[in-house]
N, C-alpha and C positions, 0 to 999 in steps of 0.2 A: 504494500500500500504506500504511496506516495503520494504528498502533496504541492502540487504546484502551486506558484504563485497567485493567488488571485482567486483560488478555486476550494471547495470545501474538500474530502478526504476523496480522492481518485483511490477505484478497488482498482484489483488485484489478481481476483480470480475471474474466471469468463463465465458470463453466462448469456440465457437468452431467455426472451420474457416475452407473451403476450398479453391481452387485456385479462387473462382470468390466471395464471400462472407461471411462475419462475422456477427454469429448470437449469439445475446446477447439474454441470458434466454430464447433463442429460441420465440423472440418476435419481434425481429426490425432486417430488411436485409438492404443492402448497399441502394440496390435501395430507401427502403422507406425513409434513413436517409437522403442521399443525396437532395433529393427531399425536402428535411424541411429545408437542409441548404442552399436551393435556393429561396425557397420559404419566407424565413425570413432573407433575403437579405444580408448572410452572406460574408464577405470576410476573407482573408488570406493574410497578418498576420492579425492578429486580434488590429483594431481602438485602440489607444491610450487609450482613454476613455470608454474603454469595460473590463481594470483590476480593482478588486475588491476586495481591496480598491485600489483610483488609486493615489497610491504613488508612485514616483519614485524610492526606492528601492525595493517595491513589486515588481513593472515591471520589475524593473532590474532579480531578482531571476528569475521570472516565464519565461520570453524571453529566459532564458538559461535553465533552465528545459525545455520546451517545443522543443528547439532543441537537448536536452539527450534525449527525446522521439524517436526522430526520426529514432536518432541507434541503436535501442536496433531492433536485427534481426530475433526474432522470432516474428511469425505476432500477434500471440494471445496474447504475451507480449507487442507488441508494444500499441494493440490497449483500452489493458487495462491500459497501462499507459499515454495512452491520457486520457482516462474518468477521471482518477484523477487529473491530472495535470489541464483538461478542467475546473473540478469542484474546484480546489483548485485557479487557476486562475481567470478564467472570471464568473463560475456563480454563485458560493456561495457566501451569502452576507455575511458581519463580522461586528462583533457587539460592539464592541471593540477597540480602536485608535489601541493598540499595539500586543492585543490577548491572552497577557497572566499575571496574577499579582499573588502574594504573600497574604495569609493571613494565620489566627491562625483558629485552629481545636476548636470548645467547646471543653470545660475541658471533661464536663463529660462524652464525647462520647469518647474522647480519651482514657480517663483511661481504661473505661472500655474493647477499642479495643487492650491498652496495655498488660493489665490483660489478655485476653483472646487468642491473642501472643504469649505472656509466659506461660502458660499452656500448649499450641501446642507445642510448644518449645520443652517444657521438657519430652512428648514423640515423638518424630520426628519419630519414625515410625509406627503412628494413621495416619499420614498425608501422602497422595499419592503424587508423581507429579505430577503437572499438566498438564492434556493430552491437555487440548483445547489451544494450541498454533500454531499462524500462521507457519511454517515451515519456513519460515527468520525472523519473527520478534525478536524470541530471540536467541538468539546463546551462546550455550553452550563447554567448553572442553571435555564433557564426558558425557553420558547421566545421568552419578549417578550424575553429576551438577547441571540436569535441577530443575527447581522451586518447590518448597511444595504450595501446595494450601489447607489453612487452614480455613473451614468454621467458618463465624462468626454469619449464623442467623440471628434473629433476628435484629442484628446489620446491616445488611443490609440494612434494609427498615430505620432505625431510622438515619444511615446516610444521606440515599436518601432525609430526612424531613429535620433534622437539615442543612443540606449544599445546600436545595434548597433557601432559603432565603436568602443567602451569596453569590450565584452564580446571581441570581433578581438583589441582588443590583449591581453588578456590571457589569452587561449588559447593567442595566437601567442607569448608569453612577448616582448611587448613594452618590457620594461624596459631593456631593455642593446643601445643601439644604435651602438653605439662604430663597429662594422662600416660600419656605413652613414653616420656623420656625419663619420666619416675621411675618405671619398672626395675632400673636397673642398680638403682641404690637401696634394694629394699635385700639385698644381699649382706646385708651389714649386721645379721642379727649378732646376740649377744648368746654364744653357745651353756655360757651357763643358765640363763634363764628361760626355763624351755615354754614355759607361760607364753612370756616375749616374743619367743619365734612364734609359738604355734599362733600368737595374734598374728603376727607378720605375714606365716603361711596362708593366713585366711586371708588378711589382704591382698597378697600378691595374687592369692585365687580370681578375688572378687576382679580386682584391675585385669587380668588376663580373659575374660567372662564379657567384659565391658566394650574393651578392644577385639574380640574375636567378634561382638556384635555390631562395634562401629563399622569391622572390615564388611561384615555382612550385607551392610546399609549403606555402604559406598555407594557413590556413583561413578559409574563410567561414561567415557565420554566417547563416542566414533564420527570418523573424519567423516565431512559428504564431501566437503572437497575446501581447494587453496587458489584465490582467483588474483590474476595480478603478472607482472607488473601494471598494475595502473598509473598510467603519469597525465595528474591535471595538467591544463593548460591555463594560461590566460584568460578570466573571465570565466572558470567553472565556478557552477553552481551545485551543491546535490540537497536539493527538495527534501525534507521532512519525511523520515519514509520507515516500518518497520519489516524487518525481513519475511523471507517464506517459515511458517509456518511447522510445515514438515521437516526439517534437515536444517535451519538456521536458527536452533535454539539455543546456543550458546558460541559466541564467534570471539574472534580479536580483530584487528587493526595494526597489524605492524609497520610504521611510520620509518620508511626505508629512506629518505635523503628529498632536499627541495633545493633549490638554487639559492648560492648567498646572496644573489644582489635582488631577492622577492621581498616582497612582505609575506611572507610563508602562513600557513594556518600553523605556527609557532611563537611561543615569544618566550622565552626560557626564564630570563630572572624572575618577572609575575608569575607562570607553575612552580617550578622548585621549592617557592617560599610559601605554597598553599598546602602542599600533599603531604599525607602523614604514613611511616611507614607502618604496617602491620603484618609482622610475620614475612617478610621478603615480598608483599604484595602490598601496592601505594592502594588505600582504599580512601574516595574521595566520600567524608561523610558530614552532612550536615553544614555546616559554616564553614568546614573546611575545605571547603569547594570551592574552586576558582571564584566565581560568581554565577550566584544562585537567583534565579527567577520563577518565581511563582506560577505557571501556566494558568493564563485568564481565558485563552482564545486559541483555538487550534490551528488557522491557517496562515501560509509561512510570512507572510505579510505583515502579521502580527510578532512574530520571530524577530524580522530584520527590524520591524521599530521598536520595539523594544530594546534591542541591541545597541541601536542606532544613538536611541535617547541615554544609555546608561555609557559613553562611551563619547560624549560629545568632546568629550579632553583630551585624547588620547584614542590614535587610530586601531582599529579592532586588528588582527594579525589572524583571522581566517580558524577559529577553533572550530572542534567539534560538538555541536549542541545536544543534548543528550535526554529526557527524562527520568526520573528516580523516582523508584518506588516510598519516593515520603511526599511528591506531588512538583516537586523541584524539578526547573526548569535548568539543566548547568552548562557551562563552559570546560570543553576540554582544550586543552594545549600540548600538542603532543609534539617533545623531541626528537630527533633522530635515534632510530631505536626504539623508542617506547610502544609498549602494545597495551591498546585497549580493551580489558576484556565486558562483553558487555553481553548481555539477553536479548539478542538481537530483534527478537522478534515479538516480544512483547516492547519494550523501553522504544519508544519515537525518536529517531537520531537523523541528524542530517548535516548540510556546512550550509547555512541559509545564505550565508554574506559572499560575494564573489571573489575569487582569489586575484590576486594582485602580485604576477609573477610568472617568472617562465616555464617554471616545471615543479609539480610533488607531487611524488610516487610513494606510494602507499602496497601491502601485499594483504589481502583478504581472506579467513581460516575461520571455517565453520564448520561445528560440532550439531551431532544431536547426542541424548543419553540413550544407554544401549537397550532401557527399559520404557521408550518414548512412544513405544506402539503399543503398549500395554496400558500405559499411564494417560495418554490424550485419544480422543477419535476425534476426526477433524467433523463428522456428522453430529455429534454435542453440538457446536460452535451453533451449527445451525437447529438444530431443534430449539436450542434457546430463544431466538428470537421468535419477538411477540407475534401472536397471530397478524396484528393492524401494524406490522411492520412499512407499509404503503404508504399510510397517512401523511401526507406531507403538512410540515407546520409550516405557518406562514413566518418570514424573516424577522 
Protein backbone atom coordinates (compact mmCIF):
# COMPACT_ATOMS: atom_id res chain seq x y z
CA UNK A 1 0.00 0.00 0.00
CA UNK A 2 1.37 3.26 -0.90
CA UNK A 3 0.52 6.61 -0.65
CA UNK A 4 0.90 9.33 -3.17
CA UNK A 5 0.96 12.79 -2.98
CA UNK A 6 -2.31 14.28 -2.97
CA UNK A 7 -4.23 11.11 -2.69
CA UNK A 8 -5.81 9.01 0.37
CA UNK A 9 -4.24 5.32 0.95
CA UNK A 10 -3.60 3.61 -2.83
CA UNK A 11 -4.33 -0.43 -2.39
CA UNK A 12 -2.26 -2.93 -3.19
CA UNK A 13 -3.92 -5.87 -3.97
CA UNK A 14 -6.01 -6.31 -7.39
CA UNK A 15 -9.26 -6.70 -7.40
CA UNK A 16 -12.48 -6.25 -9.55
CA UNK A 17 -15.82 -5.16 -8.49
CA UNK A 18 -19.29 -4.70 -9.90
CA UNK A 19 -22.51 -2.90 -8.66
CA UNK A 20 -23.50 -5.91 -6.38
CA UNK A 21 -19.84 -7.55 -5.45
CA UNK A 22 -16.04 -7.47 -4.86
CA UNK A 23 -14.10 -10.34 -5.90
CA UNK A 24 -10.74 -10.65 -4.42
CA UNK A 25 -8.39 -13.16 -6.62
CA UNK A 26 -11.41 -14.13 -7.81
CA UNK A 27 -11.88 -16.27 -4.71
CA UNK A 28 -14.06 -14.72 -1.98
CA UNK A 29 -17.74 -12.68 -2.85
CA UNK A 30 -19.55 -10.24 -0.47
CA UNK A 31 -21.92 -12.90 0.38
CA UNK A 32 -19.38 -15.49 1.51
CA UNK A 33 -17.21 -12.71 3.44
CA UNK A 34 -20.07 -11.22 5.17
CA UNK A 35 -21.22 -14.50 6.23
CA UNK A 36 -17.73 -15.01 8.22
CA UNK A 37 -18.14 -11.62 9.61
CA UNK A 38 -21.33 -12.90 11.25
CA UNK A 39 -20.44 -15.99 11.85
CA UNK A 40 -17.25 -14.92 14.16
CA UNK A 41 -19.38 -12.53 15.95
CA UNK A 42 -17.84 -9.49 14.46
CA UNK A 43 -18.81 -6.00 15.37
CA UNK A 44 -18.31 -2.37 14.07
CA UNK A 45 -16.40 -0.39 15.38
CA UNK A 46 -14.04 -2.72 16.12
CA UNK A 47 -13.71 -3.60 20.46
CA UNK A 48 -11.19 -1.75 22.16
CA UNK A 49 -9.13 -4.61 22.65
CA UNK A 50 -9.06 -6.07 19.01
CA UNK A 51 -5.90 -3.24 18.08
CA UNK A 52 -2.73 -4.83 17.77
CA UNK A 53 -0.65 -3.92 19.72
CA UNK A 54 -3.35 -2.26 21.85
CA UNK A 55 -1.61 0.84 22.68
CA UNK A 56 -3.22 3.88 22.93
CA UNK A 57 -1.47 5.80 20.33
CA UNK A 58 -1.70 2.74 17.89
CA UNK A 59 -5.50 3.17 18.23
CA UNK A 60 -5.28 6.59 18.02
CA UNK A 61 -3.49 6.36 14.39
CA UNK A 62 -5.50 3.36 13.15
CA UNK A 63 -9.24 4.81 14.40
CA UNK A 64 -8.27 7.71 11.96
CA UNK A 65 -6.91 5.78 9.06
CA UNK A 66 -9.76 3.43 9.07
CA UNK A 67 -12.04 6.53 8.76
CA UNK A 68 -9.54 8.00 5.55
CA UNK A 69 -10.63 4.46 4.31
CA UNK A 70 -13.99 5.24 4.16
CA UNK A 71 -13.46 8.39 1.58
CA UNK A 72 -11.58 7.22 -0.65
CA UNK A 73 -14.44 7.00 -3.65
CA UNK A 74 -13.42 4.51 -5.94
CA UNK A 75 -14.85 1.01 -4.63
CA UNK A 76 -11.93 -1.03 -5.68
CA UNK A 77 -9.68 1.52 -3.95
CA UNK A 78 -11.68 1.70 -1.09
CA UNK A 79 -11.89 -1.96 -0.47
CA UNK A 80 -8.25 -2.57 -0.94
CA UNK A 81 -7.47 -0.03 1.52
CA UNK A 82 -9.59 -1.79 4.05
CA UNK A 83 -7.52 -5.00 3.71
CA UNK A 84 -4.51 -3.09 4.61
CA UNK A 85 -5.41 -0.95 7.01
CA UNK A 86 -7.64 -4.25 8.57
CA UNK A 87 -4.36 -6.04 8.51
CA UNK A 88 -2.15 -3.38 9.78
CA UNK A 89 -4.72 -2.66 12.56
CA UNK A 90 -6.46 -5.40 14.07
CA UNK A 91 -4.90 -8.62 12.62
CA UNK A 92 -1.22 -8.78 12.25
CA UNK A 93 0.58 -9.53 15.21
CA UNK A 94 3.93 -7.38 16.10
CA UNK A 95 6.62 -8.43 17.46
CA UNK A 96 8.37 -5.74 18.79
CA UNK A 97 7.22 -2.92 21.62
CA UNK A 98 8.16 -0.03 19.17
CA UNK A 99 8.65 -1.82 15.46
CA UNK A 100 11.54 -0.54 14.46
CA UNK A 101 15.50 -0.17 15.95
CA UNK A 102 18.84 0.97 14.61
CA UNK A 103 21.85 -1.22 14.32
CA UNK A 104 25.49 -1.67 12.56
CA UNK A 105 25.80 -3.80 9.08
CA UNK A 106 29.09 -6.58 9.57
CA UNK A 107 32.06 -4.93 8.21
CA UNK A 108 32.77 -7.38 6.00
CA UNK A 109 29.59 -7.49 4.13
CA UNK A 110 29.56 -3.87 3.97
CA UNK A 111 32.75 -3.39 2.31
CA UNK A 112 32.23 -5.50 0.00
CA UNK A 113 28.45 -4.20 -0.89
CA UNK A 114 30.52 -0.68 -0.92
CA UNK A 115 33.01 -1.89 -3.40
CA UNK A 116 30.62 -3.30 -5.60
CA UNK A 117 28.43 0.31 -5.44
CA UNK A 118 31.28 1.96 -6.75
CA UNK A 119 32.04 -0.07 -9.42
CA UNK A 120 28.36 0.26 -10.65
CA UNK A 121 28.98 3.74 -10.10
CA UNK A 122 31.47 4.32 -12.37
CA UNK A 123 29.76 2.90 -15.30
CA UNK A 124 26.15 4.06 -14.61
CA UNK A 125 25.11 3.16 -17.99
CA UNK A 126 25.79 -1.04 -17.27
CA UNK A 127 22.97 -0.21 -14.96
CA UNK A 128 19.06 -0.20 -16.16
CA UNK A 129 16.31 1.57 -14.01
CA UNK A 130 14.60 -0.17 -12.30
CA UNK A 131 11.31 -1.22 -13.91
CA UNK A 132 9.65 -3.21 -10.89
CA UNK A 133 8.39 -0.30 -9.01
CA UNK A 134 4.81 0.07 -7.46
CA UNK A 135 3.47 3.07 -9.73
CA UNK A 136 3.07 5.41 -6.39
CA UNK A 137 5.51 4.19 -4.39
CA UNK A 138 8.31 6.08 -5.69
CA UNK A 139 7.96 9.20 -7.27
CA UNK A 140 10.12 10.61 -9.53
CA UNK A 141 10.61 14.51 -11.41
CA UNK A 142 11.50 12.93 -14.72
CA UNK A 143 11.68 9.56 -15.65
CA UNK A 144 15.67 9.95 -16.58
CA UNK A 145 15.32 10.36 -12.35
CA UNK A 146 13.90 7.02 -11.76
CA UNK A 147 16.37 4.50 -9.66
CA UNK A 148 19.43 2.38 -11.05
CA UNK A 149 19.17 -1.07 -9.90
CA UNK A 150 22.58 -2.55 -9.53
CA UNK A 151 22.91 -6.37 -9.07
CA UNK A 152 24.97 -7.47 -6.29
CA UNK A 153 24.66 -11.41 -6.42
CA UNK A 154 25.98 -13.28 -4.71
CA UNK A 155 25.67 -10.60 -2.03
CA UNK A 156 22.26 -11.23 -1.86
CA UNK A 157 21.98 -14.58 -0.38
CA UNK A 158 25.11 -13.70 2.14
CA UNK A 159 23.12 -10.62 3.21
CA UNK A 160 19.83 -12.77 3.62
CA UNK A 161 22.45 -15.13 6.28
CA UNK A 162 24.48 -12.45 7.91
CA UNK A 163 21.30 -10.19 8.89
CA UNK A 164 19.11 -13.15 9.63
CA UNK A 165 20.69 -13.56 13.12
CA UNK A 166 20.45 -9.70 13.95
CA UNK A 167 16.82 -9.60 12.92
CA UNK A 168 16.34 -13.35 15.64
CA UNK A 169 17.75 -11.28 18.09
CA UNK A 170 15.73 -8.76 18.01
CA UNK A 171 12.27 -10.07 17.71
CA UNK A 172 13.36 -12.44 20.21
CA UNK A 173 13.81 -9.21 22.59
CA UNK A 174 17.52 -10.31 22.62
CA UNK A 175 18.95 -7.64 24.82
CA UNK A 176 18.67 -8.80 28.41
CA UNK A 177 20.22 -12.08 28.80
CA UNK A 178 21.10 -12.19 32.45
CA UNK A 179 18.92 -15.59 32.43
CA UNK A 180 21.18 -17.39 30.42
CA UNK A 181 24.77 -15.93 31.31
CA UNK A 182 23.90 -16.74 35.14
CA UNK A 183 23.96 -20.34 34.55
CA UNK A 184 27.40 -20.57 34.72
CA UNK A 185 28.28 -19.01 38.16
CA UNK A 186 25.86 -21.15 39.88
CA UNK A 187 28.89 -23.72 39.88
CA UNK A 188 30.27 -22.10 42.92
CA UNK A 189 28.43 -24.07 45.42
CA UNK A 190 29.82 -24.44 48.80
CA UNK A 191 30.71 -28.52 49.07
CA UNK A 192 30.36 -28.46 52.71
CA UNK A 193 26.91 -27.22 52.88
CA UNK A 194 24.96 -29.68 51.20
CA UNK A 195 21.53 -27.65 52.14
CA UNK A 196 23.24 -24.88 49.87
CA UNK A 197 23.85 -26.99 46.84
CA UNK A 198 20.80 -28.85 46.90
CA UNK A 199 19.10 -25.10 47.00
CA UNK A 200 21.56 -24.34 44.19
CA UNK A 201 20.63 -27.71 42.29
CA UNK A 202 17.01 -26.74 42.26
CA UNK A 203 17.86 -23.42 40.84
CA UNK A 204 20.17 -24.32 38.32
CA UNK A 205 17.16 -26.97 37.54
CA UNK A 206 14.57 -24.34 37.42
CA UNK A 207 16.91 -21.73 35.15
CA UNK A 208 17.80 -24.79 32.69
CA UNK A 209 13.49 -25.50 32.56
CA UNK A 210 13.09 -21.61 31.77
CA UNK A 211 15.69 -21.57 28.89
CA UNK A 212 14.88 -24.84 27.24
CA UNK A 213 11.23 -23.05 27.18
CA UNK A 214 12.46 -19.60 25.87
CA UNK A 215 14.42 -21.84 23.10
CA UNK A 216 11.18 -23.52 22.45
CA UNK A 217 9.26 -20.03 21.82
CA UNK A 218 11.90 -18.60 19.72
CA UNK A 219 11.36 -17.31 16.70
CA UNK A 220 12.61 -17.84 13.49
CA UNK A 221 13.03 -15.86 10.82
CA UNK A 222 13.32 -17.15 6.70
CA UNK A 223 14.63 -15.03 3.90
CA UNK A 224 11.97 -14.20 0.98
CA UNK A 225 14.41 -12.42 -0.48
CA UNK A 226 17.58 -9.20 -0.63
CA UNK A 227 16.54 -6.45 -3.25
CA UNK A 228 19.03 -3.82 -4.25
CA UNK A 229 21.50 -2.26 -5.26
CA UNK A 230 19.02 0.56 -5.37
CA UNK A 231 20.78 3.94 -6.13
CA UNK A 232 18.39 7.02 -5.67
CA UNK A 233 18.70 9.77 -7.98
CA UNK A 234 18.17 13.31 -7.94
CA UNK A 235 14.76 14.29 -6.82
CA UNK A 236 13.40 10.73 -5.45
CA UNK A 237 10.76 10.44 -3.64
CA UNK A 238 9.25 7.11 -1.83
CA UNK A 239 5.58 7.64 -0.83
CA UNK A 240 4.37 6.45 2.47
CA UNK A 241 3.80 2.97 1.98
CA UNK A 242 3.61 -0.54 4.08
CA UNK A 243 5.20 -3.69 2.61
CA UNK A 244 3.49 -7.06 1.37
CA UNK A 245 1.93 -8.77 3.79
CA UNK A 246 2.96 -12.36 3.14
CA UNK A 247 6.84 -12.60 3.05
CA UNK A 248 7.74 -8.72 4.26
CA UNK A 249 7.07 -9.08 7.92
CA UNK A 250 10.16 -8.36 9.21
CA UNK A 251 12.86 -6.52 6.97
CA UNK A 252 16.04 -4.04 7.33
CA UNK A 253 17.48 -1.20 5.24
CA UNK A 254 21.16 -1.40 4.99
CA UNK A 255 22.40 2.07 4.02
CA UNK A 256 25.33 1.17 1.61
CA UNK A 257 27.09 4.79 0.63
CA UNK A 258 25.51 8.24 -0.92
CA UNK A 259 27.72 10.82 -2.49
CA UNK A 260 29.66 13.47 -0.34
CA UNK A 261 28.82 16.41 -2.02
CA UNK A 262 24.55 15.53 -1.54
CA UNK A 263 22.52 16.45 1.09
CA UNK A 264 22.00 12.78 1.68
CA UNK A 265 18.91 11.28 3.72
CA UNK A 266 21.96 11.56 6.58
CA UNK A 267 23.10 13.92 8.87
CA UNK A 268 25.39 12.16 11.56
CA UNK A 269 26.15 14.56 14.51
CA UNK A 270 21.99 15.15 15.09
CA UNK A 271 21.57 10.79 15.05
CA UNK A 272 24.42 9.76 17.07
CA UNK A 273 23.59 12.13 19.82
CA UNK A 274 19.76 10.77 19.85
CA UNK A 275 20.15 6.68 19.98
CA UNK A 276 20.53 4.71 22.81
CA UNK A 277 22.21 1.55 23.00
CA UNK A 278 20.41 -1.76 24.07
CA UNK A 279 22.02 -4.95 24.17
CA UNK A 280 24.37 -4.38 20.61
CA UNK A 281 20.99 -3.08 19.07
CA UNK A 282 20.27 1.13 18.83
CA UNK A 283 16.42 0.92 19.91
CA UNK A 284 14.87 4.30 19.14
CA UNK A 285 12.20 4.66 22.06
CA UNK A 286 10.05 7.37 23.18
CA UNK A 287 11.81 10.98 23.32
CA UNK A 288 14.70 9.33 22.23
CA UNK A 289 13.96 9.41 18.86
CA UNK A 290 15.29 11.74 16.45
CA UNK A 291 12.04 13.75 16.30
CA UNK A 292 8.87 12.59 17.20
CA UNK A 293 5.41 13.47 15.57
CA UNK A 294 2.30 12.60 16.49
CA UNK A 295 0.26 11.40 13.28
CA UNK A 296 -2.93 13.68 12.90
CA UNK A 297 -3.54 12.86 9.11
CA UNK A 298 -2.55 10.07 6.83
CA UNK A 299 -1.79 11.58 3.54
CA UNK A 300 1.86 12.29 2.52
CA UNK A 301 1.18 15.99 2.04
CA UNK A 302 0.51 16.19 5.51
CA UNK A 303 4.00 14.32 6.11
CA UNK A 304 6.19 16.85 4.19
CA UNK A 305 4.27 19.85 6.04
CA UNK A 306 4.68 18.83 8.94
CA UNK A 307 8.37 18.38 8.32
CA UNK A 308 8.49 21.38 6.59
CA UNK A 309 7.12 23.46 9.60
CA UNK A 310 9.24 21.62 12.38
CA UNK A 311 12.55 22.34 10.34
CA UNK A 312 12.13 25.81 9.08
CA UNK A 313 15.90 26.53 10.62
CA UNK A 314 17.62 24.10 9.52
CA UNK A 315 17.52 22.15 6.16
CA UNK A 316 15.97 18.42 6.46
CA UNK A 317 18.91 15.87 5.04
CA UNK A 318 16.39 13.23 3.53
CA UNK A 319 15.52 10.77 6.73
CA UNK A 320 13.51 7.84 6.81
CA UNK A 321 9.99 8.58 8.39
CA UNK A 322 8.63 5.63 10.09
CA UNK A 323 5.52 4.86 12.52
CA UNK A 324 5.67 3.28 16.03
CA UNK A 325 3.66 1.32 17.76
CA UNK A 326 3.12 4.20 20.61
CA UNK A 327 1.40 6.37 17.80
CA UNK A 328 4.64 8.29 16.95
CA UNK A 329 5.37 9.60 13.94
CA UNK A 330 9.63 9.54 13.74
CA UNK A 331 12.67 10.52 11.82
CA UNK A 332 15.35 8.02 10.88
CA UNK A 333 18.90 9.07 9.93
CA UNK A 334 20.72 6.59 8.69
CA UNK A 335 24.73 6.39 8.23
CA UNK A 336 26.68 4.59 6.05
CA UNK A 337 26.26 1.08 7.29
CA UNK A 338 23.53 1.32 9.57
CA UNK A 339 20.54 -1.03 9.18
CA UNK A 340 17.11 -0.44 9.96
CA UNK A 341 15.38 -3.05 11.24
CA UNK A 342 11.63 -2.58 11.04
CA UNK A 343 7.92 -4.42 10.64
CA UNK A 344 7.77 -3.61 7.60
CA UNK A 345 4.52 -4.30 6.96
CA UNK A 346 2.45 -3.20 9.56
CA UNK A 347 4.63 0.33 10.61
CA UNK A 348 3.99 3.19 7.49
CA UNK A 349 7.58 4.12 6.21
CA UNK A 350 8.47 6.17 3.41
CA UNK A 351 11.25 9.28 2.46
CA UNK A 352 8.23 11.86 1.92
CA UNK A 353 10.97 14.81 1.25
CA UNK A 354 12.88 14.78 -2.19
CA UNK A 355 16.54 13.89 -2.12
CA UNK A 356 18.91 16.50 -3.00
CA UNK A 357 21.81 14.73 -4.46
CA UNK A 358 23.56 12.58 -6.85
CA UNK A 359 23.20 9.01 -5.62
CA UNK A 360 22.06 6.77 -2.20
CA UNK A 361 22.10 3.39 -2.44
CA UNK A 362 20.54 1.41 -0.18
CA UNK A 363 20.26 -2.88 -0.05
CA UNK A 364 16.65 -4.39 0.96
CA UNK A 365 16.26 -7.85 3.22
CA UNK A 366 13.20 -9.36 4.01
CA UNK A 367 12.01 -11.98 6.59
CA UNK A 368 8.89 -13.66 7.21
CA UNK A 369 8.61 -16.09 10.62
CA UNK A 370 8.98 -19.74 9.86
CA UNK A 371 5.42 -20.11 11.81
CA UNK A 372 3.77 -17.08 9.63
CA UNK A 373 1.24 -19.58 7.88
CA UNK A 374 0.03 -20.82 10.97
CA UNK A 375 -0.14 -17.61 12.81
CA UNK A 376 -1.83 -15.18 10.10
CA UNK A 377 -4.45 -16.15 7.00
CA UNK A 378 -4.47 -13.29 4.83
CA UNK A 379 -8.68 -14.26 4.43
CA UNK A 380 -9.14 -12.96 8.44
CA UNK A 381 -7.81 -9.60 7.05
CA UNK A 382 -10.97 -9.76 5.10
CA UNK A 383 -13.63 -11.26 6.93
CA UNK A 384 -13.14 -8.56 9.36
CA UNK A 385 -14.33 -5.85 7.44
CA UNK A 386 -17.71 -4.51 8.13
CA UNK A 387 -20.44 -5.62 6.03
CA UNK A 388 -21.36 -1.42 4.85
CA UNK A 389 -17.74 -1.42 4.07
CA UNK A 390 -19.05 0.65 0.66
CA UNK A 391 -20.46 3.48 2.51
CA UNK A 392 -18.72 6.21 1.60
CA UNK A 393 -18.44 9.23 4.16
CA UNK A 394 -18.75 12.54 2.88
CA UNK A 395 -15.00 14.73 3.30
Amino acid sequence: LCLPPNKAPSPSLSSKSNNNFLFVHAALNEHERVSHYHSRNYTWPPLEEEYVPNTDGWKRIMKRRLEQVRRIEDVSDMYNGWVATIHTALIAPNFTEYGWAITRAPQGLLDELVTSAHRGLSSPHNMPPEENIGSTCIDVPHPSNRPLLHPIEHLERRALLELRPIAEAWINHDDNHDDDNNHDDENHDDDDDDHNRDDDDNEWTMQRTKRTERKQERKHLIGNNAYGLRIYKNGSRLNMHVDKSGTHVVSAILHVDHDVNSKPWVRESFFRKMYRACGGILVFKDMCVCVLYTLCVLIPTFYSNCLHASHTKQKMKKPIVIEDYQGNLNEVVLEKGDVLLYESSKCFHGRPRRFEGEWYTSLFIHYYPSNWKRIYNSLDVHYRIPPEWNTILPP
